[in-house]
N, CA, C and O atoms as a MOPAC input file, in Angstrom:
PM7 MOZYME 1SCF
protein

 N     80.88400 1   258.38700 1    65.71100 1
 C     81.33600 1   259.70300 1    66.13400 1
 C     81.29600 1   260.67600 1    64.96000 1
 O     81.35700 1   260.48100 1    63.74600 1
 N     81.18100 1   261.73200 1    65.65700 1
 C     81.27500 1   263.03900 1    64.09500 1
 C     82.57200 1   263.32800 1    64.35600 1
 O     83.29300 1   262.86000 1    65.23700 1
 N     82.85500 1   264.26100 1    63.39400 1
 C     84.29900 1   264.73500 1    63.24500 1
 C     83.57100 1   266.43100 1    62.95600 1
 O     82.67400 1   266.76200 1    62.18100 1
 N     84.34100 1   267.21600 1    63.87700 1
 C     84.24100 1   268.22000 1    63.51800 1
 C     85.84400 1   269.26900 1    63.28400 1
 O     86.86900 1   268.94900 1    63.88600 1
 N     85.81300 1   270.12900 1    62.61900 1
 C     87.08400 1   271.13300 1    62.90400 1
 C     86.65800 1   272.58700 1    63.13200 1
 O     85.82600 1   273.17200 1    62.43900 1
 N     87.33900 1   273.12800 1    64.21600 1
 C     87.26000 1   274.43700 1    64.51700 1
 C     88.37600 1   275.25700 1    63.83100 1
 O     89.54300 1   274.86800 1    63.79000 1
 N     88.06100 1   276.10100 1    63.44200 1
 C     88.89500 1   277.22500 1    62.55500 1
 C     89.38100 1   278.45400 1    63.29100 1
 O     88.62300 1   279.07900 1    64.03300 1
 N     90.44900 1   278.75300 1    63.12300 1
 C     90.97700 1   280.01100 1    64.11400 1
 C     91.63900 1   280.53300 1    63.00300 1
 O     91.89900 1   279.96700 1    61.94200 1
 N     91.95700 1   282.01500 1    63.46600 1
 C     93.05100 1   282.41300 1    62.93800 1
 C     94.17900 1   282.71600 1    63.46500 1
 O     94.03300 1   283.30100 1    64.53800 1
 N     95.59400 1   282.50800 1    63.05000 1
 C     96.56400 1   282.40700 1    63.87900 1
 C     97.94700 1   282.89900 1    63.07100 1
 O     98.54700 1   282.21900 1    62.23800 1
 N     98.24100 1   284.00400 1    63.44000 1
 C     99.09100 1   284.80700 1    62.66000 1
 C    100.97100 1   284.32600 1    62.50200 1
 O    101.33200 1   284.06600 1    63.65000 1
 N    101.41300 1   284.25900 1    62.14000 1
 C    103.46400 1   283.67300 1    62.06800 1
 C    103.22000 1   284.03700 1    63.34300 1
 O    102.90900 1   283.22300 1    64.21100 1
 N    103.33800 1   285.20100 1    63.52500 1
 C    104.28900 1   285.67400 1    64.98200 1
 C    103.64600 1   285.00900 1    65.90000 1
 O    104.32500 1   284.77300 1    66.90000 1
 N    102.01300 1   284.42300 1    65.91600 1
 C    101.57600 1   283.71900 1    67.14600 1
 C    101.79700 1   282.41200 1    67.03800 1
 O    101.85000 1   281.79100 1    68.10000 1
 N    101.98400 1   281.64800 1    65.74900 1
 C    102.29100 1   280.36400 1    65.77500 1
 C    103.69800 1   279.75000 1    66.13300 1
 O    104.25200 1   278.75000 1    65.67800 1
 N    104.09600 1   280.63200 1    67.06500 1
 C    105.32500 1   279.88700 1    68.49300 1
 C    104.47800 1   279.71800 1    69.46800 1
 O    104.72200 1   279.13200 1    70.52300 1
 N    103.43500 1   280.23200 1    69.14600 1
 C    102.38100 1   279.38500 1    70.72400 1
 C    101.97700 1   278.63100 1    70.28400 1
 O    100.96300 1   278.30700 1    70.90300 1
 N    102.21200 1   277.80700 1    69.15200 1
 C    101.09200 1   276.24300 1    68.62200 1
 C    100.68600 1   275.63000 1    69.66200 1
 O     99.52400 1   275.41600 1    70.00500 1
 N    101.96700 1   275.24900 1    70.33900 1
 C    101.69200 1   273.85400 1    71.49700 1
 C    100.87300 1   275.10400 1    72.29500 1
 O     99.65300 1   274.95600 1    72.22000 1
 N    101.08400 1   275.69300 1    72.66200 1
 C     99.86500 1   276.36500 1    73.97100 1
 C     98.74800 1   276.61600 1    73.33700 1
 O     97.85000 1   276.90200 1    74.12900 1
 N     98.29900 1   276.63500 1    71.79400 1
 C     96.94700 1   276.73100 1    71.29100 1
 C     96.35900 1   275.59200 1    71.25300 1
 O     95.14900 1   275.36900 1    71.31000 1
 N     97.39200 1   274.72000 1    71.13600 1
 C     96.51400 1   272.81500 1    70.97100 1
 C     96.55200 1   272.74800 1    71.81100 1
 O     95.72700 1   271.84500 1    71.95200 1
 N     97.03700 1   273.08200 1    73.24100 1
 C     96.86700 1   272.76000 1    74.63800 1
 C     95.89000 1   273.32000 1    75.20300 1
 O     95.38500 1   272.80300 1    76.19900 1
 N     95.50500 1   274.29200 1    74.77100 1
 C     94.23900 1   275.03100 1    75.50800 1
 C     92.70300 1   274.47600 1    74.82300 1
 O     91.64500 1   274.41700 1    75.45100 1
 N     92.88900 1   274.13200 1    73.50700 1
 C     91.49600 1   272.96800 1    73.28100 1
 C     91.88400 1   271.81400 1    73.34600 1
 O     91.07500 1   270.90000 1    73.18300 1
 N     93.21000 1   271.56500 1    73.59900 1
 C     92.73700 1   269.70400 1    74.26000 1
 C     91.78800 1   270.48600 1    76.18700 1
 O     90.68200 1   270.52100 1    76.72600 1
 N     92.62000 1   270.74300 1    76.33200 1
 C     92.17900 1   271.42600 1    77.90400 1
 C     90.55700 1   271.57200 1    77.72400 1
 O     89.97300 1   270.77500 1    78.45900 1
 N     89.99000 1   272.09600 1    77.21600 1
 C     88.73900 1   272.60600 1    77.15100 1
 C     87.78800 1   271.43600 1    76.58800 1
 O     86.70800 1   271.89100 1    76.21100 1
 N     87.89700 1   270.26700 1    76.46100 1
 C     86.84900 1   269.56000 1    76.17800 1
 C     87.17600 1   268.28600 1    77.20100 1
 O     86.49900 1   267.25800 1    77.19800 1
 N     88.38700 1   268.52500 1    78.13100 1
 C     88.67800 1   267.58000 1    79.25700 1
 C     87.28500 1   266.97100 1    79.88800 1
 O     86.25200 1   267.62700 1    79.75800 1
 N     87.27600 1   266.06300 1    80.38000 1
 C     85.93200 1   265.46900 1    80.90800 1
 C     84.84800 1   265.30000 1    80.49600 1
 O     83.91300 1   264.78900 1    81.11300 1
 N     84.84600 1   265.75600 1    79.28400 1
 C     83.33300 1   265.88000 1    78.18100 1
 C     83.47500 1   264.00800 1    77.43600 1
 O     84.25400 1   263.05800 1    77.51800 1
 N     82.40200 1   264.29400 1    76.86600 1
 C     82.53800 1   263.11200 1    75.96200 1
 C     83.22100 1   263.36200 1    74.51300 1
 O     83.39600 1   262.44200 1    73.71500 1
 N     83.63700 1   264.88900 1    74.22500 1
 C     84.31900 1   265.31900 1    73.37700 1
 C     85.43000 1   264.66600 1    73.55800 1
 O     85.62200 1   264.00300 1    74.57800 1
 N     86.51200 1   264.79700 1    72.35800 1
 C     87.98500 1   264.31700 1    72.48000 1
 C     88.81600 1   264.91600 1    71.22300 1
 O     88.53000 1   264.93500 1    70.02500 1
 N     89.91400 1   265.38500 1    71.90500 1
 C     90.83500 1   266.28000 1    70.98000 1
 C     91.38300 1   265.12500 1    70.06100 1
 O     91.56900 1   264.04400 1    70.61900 1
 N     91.65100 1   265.22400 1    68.77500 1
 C     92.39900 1   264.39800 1    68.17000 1
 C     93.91200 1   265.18900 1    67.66400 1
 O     94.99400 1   264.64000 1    67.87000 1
 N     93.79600 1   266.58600 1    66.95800 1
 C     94.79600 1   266.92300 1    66.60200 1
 C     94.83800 1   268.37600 1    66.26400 1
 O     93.75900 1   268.80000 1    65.85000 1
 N     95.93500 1   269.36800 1    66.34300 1
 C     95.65300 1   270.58500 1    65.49100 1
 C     96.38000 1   270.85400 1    64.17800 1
 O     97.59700 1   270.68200 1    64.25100 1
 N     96.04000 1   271.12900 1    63.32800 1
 C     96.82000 1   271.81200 1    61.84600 1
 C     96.69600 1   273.25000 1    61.42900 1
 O     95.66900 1   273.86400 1    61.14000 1
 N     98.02700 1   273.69800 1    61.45700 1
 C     98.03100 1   274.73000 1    60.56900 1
 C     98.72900 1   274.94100 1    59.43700 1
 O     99.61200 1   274.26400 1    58.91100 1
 N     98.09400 1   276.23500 1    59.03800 1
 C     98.58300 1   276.36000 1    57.29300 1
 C     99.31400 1   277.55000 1    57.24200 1
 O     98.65400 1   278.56800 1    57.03400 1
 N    100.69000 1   277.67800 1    57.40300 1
 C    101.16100 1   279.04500 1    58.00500 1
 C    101.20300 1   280.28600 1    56.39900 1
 O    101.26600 1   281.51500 1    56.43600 1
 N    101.16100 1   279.69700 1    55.59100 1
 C    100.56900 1   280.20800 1    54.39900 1
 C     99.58000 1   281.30100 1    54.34500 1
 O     99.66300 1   282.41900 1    53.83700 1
 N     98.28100 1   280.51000 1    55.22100 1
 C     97.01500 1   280.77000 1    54.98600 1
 C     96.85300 1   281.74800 1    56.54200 1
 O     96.04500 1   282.65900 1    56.72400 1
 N     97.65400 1   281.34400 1    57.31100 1
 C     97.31500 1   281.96100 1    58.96300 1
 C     96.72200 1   281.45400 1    59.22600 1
 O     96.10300 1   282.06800 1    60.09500 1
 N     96.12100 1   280.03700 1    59.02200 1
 C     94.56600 1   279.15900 1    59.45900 1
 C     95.14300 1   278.02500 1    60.23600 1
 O     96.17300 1   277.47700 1    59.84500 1
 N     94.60200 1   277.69500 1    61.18600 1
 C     94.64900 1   276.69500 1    62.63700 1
 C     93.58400 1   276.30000 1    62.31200 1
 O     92.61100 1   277.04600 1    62.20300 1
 N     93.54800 1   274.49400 1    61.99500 1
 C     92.16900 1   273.97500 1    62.87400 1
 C     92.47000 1   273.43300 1    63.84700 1
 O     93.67900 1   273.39300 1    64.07700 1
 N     91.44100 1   272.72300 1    64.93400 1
 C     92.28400 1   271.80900 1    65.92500 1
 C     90.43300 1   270.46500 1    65.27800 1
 O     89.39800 1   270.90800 1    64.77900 1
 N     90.66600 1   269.32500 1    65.51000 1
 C     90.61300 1   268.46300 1    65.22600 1
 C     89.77000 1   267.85900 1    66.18100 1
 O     90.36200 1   267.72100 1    67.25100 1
 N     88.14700 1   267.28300 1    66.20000 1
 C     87.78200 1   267.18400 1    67.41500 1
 C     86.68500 1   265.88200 1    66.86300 1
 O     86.49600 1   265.77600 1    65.65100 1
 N     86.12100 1   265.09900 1    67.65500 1
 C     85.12300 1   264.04600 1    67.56200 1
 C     84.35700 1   263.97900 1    68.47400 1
 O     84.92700 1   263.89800 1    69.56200 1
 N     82.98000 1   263.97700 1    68.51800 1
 C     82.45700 1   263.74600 1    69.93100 1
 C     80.50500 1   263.95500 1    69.00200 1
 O     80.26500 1   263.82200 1    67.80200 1
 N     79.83000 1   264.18500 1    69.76600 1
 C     78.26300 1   263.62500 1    69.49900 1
 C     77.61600 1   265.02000 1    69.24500 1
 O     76.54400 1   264.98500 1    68.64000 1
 N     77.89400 1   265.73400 1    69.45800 1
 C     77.47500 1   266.97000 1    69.80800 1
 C     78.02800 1   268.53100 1    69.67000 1
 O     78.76800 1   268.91800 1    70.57400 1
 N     77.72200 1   269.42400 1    68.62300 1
 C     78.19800 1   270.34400 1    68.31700 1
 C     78.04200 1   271.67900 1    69.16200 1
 O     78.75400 1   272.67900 1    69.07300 1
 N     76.98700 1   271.48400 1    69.97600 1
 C     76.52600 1   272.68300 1    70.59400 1
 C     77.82200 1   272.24600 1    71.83900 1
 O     78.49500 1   273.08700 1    72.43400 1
 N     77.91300 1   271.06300 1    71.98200 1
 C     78.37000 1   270.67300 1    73.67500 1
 C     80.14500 1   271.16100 1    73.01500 1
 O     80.87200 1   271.69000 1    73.85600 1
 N     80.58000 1   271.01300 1    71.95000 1
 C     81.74000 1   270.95500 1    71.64900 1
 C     81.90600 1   272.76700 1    71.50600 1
 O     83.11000 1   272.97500 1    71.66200 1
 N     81.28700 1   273.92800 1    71.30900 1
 C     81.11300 1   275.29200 1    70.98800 1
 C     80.89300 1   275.48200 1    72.60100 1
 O     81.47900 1   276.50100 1    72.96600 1
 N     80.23100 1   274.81600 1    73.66800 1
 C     80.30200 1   275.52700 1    74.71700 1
 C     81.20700 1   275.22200 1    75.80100 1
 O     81.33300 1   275.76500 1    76.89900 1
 N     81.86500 1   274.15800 1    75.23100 1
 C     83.22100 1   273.46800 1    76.22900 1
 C     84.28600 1   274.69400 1    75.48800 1
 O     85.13500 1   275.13600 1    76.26300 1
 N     84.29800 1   275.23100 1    74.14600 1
 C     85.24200 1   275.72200 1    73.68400 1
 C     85.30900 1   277.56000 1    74.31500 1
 O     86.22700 1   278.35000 1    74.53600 1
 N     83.71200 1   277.61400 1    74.42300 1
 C     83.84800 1   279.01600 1    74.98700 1
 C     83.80900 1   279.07600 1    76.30200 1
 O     83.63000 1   280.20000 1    76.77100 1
 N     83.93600 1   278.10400 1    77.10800 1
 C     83.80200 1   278.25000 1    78.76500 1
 C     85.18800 1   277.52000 1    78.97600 1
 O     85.46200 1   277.20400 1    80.13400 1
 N     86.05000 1   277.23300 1    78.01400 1
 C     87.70000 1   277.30200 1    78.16900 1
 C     88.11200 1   278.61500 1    77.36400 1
 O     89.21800 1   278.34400 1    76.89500 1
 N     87.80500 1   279.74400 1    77.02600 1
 C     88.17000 1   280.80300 1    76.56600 1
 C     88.74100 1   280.68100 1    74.92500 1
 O     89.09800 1   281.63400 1    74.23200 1
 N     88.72400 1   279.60000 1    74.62500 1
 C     89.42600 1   279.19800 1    73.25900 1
 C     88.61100 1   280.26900 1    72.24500 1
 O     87.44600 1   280.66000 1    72.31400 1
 N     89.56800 1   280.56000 1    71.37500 1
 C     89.00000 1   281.44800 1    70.62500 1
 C     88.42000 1   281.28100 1    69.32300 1
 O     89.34900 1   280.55300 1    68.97300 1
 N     87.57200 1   281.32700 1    68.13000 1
 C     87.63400 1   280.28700 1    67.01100 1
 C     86.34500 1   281.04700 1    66.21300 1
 O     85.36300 1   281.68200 1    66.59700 1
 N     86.84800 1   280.66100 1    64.97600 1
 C     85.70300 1   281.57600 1    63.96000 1
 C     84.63800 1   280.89800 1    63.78500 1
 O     83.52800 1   281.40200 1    63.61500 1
 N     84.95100 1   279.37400 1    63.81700 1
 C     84.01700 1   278.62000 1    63.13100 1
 C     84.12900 1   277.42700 1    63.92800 1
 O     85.01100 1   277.10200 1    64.72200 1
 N     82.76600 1   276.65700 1    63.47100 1
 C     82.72100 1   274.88400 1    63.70500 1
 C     82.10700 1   274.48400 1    62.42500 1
 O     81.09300 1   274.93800 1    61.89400 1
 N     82.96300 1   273.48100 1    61.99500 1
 C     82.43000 1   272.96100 1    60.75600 1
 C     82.74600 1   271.12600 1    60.93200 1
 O     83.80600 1   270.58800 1    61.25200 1
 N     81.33400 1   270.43600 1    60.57300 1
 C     81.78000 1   268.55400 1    60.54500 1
 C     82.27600 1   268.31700 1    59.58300 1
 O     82.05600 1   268.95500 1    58.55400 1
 N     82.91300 1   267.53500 1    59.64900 1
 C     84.29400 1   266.86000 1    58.41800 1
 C     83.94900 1   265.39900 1    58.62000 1
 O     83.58800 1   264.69700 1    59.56500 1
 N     84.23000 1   265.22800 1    57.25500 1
 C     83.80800 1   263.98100 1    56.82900 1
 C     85.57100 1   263.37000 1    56.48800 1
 O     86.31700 1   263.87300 1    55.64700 1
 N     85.89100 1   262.26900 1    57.33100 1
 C     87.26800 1   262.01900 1    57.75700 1
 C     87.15300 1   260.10100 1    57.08200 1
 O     86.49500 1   259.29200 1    57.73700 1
 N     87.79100 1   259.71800 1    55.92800 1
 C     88.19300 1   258.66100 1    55.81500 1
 C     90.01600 1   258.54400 1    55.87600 1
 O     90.82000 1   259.47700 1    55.86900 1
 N     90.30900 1   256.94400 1    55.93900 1
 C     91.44100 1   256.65100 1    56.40500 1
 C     92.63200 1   256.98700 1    54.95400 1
 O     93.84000 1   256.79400 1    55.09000 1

């Protein structure tokens, strides 16, 4: 599997919606061969990633924009234990 992370930006005052931002990209790759693993933010930085694995980057960018999720970037991450 690849590991990829999507990058958002996500301001204090919006990060009381965390759980409804990790809920709306677990939501959006439902039924795919994608799979949510996790989201992090850096309330420092205003930066959200959410945390994703699956085969395919284009399939993971168009599950994300045909669930409305919003996001600056896709970048693969290279994830040891």
């Amino acid at each position: 599997m690849t590991h990829y992370l999507v990058e958002l930006y996500l301001s204090r005052v919006a990060a009381g919606d965390l759980s409804a931002v990790a809920g709306r990209a677990r939501e959006a790759v439902e039924g795919t061969e994608l799979r949510y693993l996790r989201t992090i933010y850096l309330p420092e930085d205003e930066v959200c990633f959410h945390h994703f694995d699956g085969e395919s980057e284009p399939a993971l960018v168009g599950s994300l924009e045909a669930g409305s999720v919003r996001f600056e970037r896709v970048m693969r991450a290279v994830v040891r234990p």
